[in-house]
N, C-alpha and C positions, 0 to 999 in steps of 0.2 A: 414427442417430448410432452411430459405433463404441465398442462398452465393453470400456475398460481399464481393467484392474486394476494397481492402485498397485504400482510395480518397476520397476527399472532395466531392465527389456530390453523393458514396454514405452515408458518411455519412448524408449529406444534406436530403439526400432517406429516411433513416433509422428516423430522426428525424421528419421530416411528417409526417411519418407512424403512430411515436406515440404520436404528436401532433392530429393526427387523432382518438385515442385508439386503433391503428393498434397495438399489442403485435410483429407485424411479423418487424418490427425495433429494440425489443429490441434484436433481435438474434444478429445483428450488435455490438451493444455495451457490452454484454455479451462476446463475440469470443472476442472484439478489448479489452475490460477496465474488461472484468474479472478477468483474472489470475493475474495481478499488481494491482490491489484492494483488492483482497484476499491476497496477499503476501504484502502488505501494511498496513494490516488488522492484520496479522498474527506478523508481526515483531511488534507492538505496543501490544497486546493484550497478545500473547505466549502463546494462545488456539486457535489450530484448528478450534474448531467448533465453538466455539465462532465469529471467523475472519469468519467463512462460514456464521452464523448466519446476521453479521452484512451485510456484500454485500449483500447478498440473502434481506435481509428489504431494503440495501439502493438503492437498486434496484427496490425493490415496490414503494419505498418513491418517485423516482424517477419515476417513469409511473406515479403516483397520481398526482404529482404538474409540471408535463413536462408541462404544461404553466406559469409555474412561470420563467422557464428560456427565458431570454430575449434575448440570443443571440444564435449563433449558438455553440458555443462552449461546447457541452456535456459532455466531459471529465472530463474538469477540475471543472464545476459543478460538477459531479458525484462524483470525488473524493475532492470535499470539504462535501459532503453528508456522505461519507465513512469515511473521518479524521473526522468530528462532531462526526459523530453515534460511531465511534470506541473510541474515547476519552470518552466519556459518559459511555460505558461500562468499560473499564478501570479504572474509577472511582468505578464502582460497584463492581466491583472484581478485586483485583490485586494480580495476578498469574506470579507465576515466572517458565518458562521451557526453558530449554537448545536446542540445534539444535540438540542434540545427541537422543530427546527425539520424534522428528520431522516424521513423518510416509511417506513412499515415495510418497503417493497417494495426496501430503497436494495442490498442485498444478494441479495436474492433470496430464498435459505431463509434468511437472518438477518431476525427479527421486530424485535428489541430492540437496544440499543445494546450491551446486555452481552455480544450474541453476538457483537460484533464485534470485542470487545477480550478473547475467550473464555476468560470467567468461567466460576465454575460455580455450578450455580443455588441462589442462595442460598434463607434460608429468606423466609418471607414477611413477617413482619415487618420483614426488612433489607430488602426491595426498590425499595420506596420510599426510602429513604436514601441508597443505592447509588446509583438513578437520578440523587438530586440530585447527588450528589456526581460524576456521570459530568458532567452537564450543566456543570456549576462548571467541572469540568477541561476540557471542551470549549469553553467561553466562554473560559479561560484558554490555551490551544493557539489560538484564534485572535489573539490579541493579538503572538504571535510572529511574527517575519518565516517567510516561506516554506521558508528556507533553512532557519531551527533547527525548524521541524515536520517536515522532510525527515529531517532528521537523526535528532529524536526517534523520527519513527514509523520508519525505519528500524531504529534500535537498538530501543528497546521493545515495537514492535507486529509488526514481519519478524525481530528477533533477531540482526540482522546485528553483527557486534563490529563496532568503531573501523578496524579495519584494512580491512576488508570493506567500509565505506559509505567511506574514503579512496579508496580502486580503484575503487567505485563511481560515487562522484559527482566524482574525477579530481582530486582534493584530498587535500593534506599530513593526512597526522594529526594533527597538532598543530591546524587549522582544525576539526577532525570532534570534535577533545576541547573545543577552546573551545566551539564551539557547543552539545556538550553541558553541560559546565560553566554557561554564560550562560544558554541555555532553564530547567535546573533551577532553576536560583537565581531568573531573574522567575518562574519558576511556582509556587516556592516563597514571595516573597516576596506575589504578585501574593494567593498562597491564603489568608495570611496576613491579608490585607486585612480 
């Protein structure tokens, strides 16, 4: 496997490569956009394999039409490939699992649920609490439609602004604030409970 180092030239490298049908660029994008596509994948979906399933295609999908992107920017293409293919399936099946149900391996080098939603390590007597209260929140993100966890985990967990996940997922901002707006408020009122 080829090691790059985090930078724009080589990303620039890496995208050549498979502009070329060099596969030795997707090592890059894999190591850099893996594990937070998988775990972007996973918090929309709440099946493991499934969330493996969809990166692993959206990742083919992605060598197949890497001329279709126009710019240099691979990520956030990638992970509009990821948020489509993962909403898609989410229509096909909707499945509901808690983070209690979540297998250590679901990331790879993430052990714990906190590294997935990259806390810092609390002390030890809050870790236990933390956990519940991950778990609560994750029981409560499954009760959403597909569409307001897309949304969520774009804005909160990828940091995308409103105007970014509208471009994104090919919707008005005014759609991207409501869903934000309506997810907080049941997850608010839902915690409340």
């Amino acid at each position: 496997m080829t090691d790059f180092n985090a930078g724009s030239q080589d990303e620039r490298l890496a995208l050549k490569q498979l502009r070329m049908k060099d596969l030795t660029g997707l090592d890059y994008f894999i190591q850099k956009d893996g594990p937070k596509a998988l775990a972007a994948a996973y918090l929309i979906l709440r099946d493991e394999n499934d969330a493996q399933d969809m990166v692993e295609n959206s990742f083919v999908q992605a060598c197949e039409k890497i001329n279709q992107l126009k710019s240099n920017h691979f990520s956030a293409w990638f992970y509009r490939i990821v948020i489509n293919n993962t909403l898609q399936q989410a229509k096909r099946s909707s499945r509901q699992v808690c983070f209690s149900e979540l297998t250590p391996d679901l990331l790879g080098s993430a052990e714990t649920i906190e590294e997935i939603f990259q806390t810092h390590e609390p002390a030890l007597e809050d870790q236990l609490e933390i956990k519940q209260e991950l778990e609560k929140l994750d029981c409560l993100l499954s009760m959403l439609s597909p569409q307001q966890r897309a949304v969520i985990v774009l804005r909160h967990y990828l940091e995308y602004s409103e105007n970014e996940i509208a471009e994104l997922l090919s919707k008005p901002k005014s759609s991207i604030k409501w869903h934000l707006f309506d997810g907080r408020n049941k997850l608010r009122k839902w915690r409340e409970k």
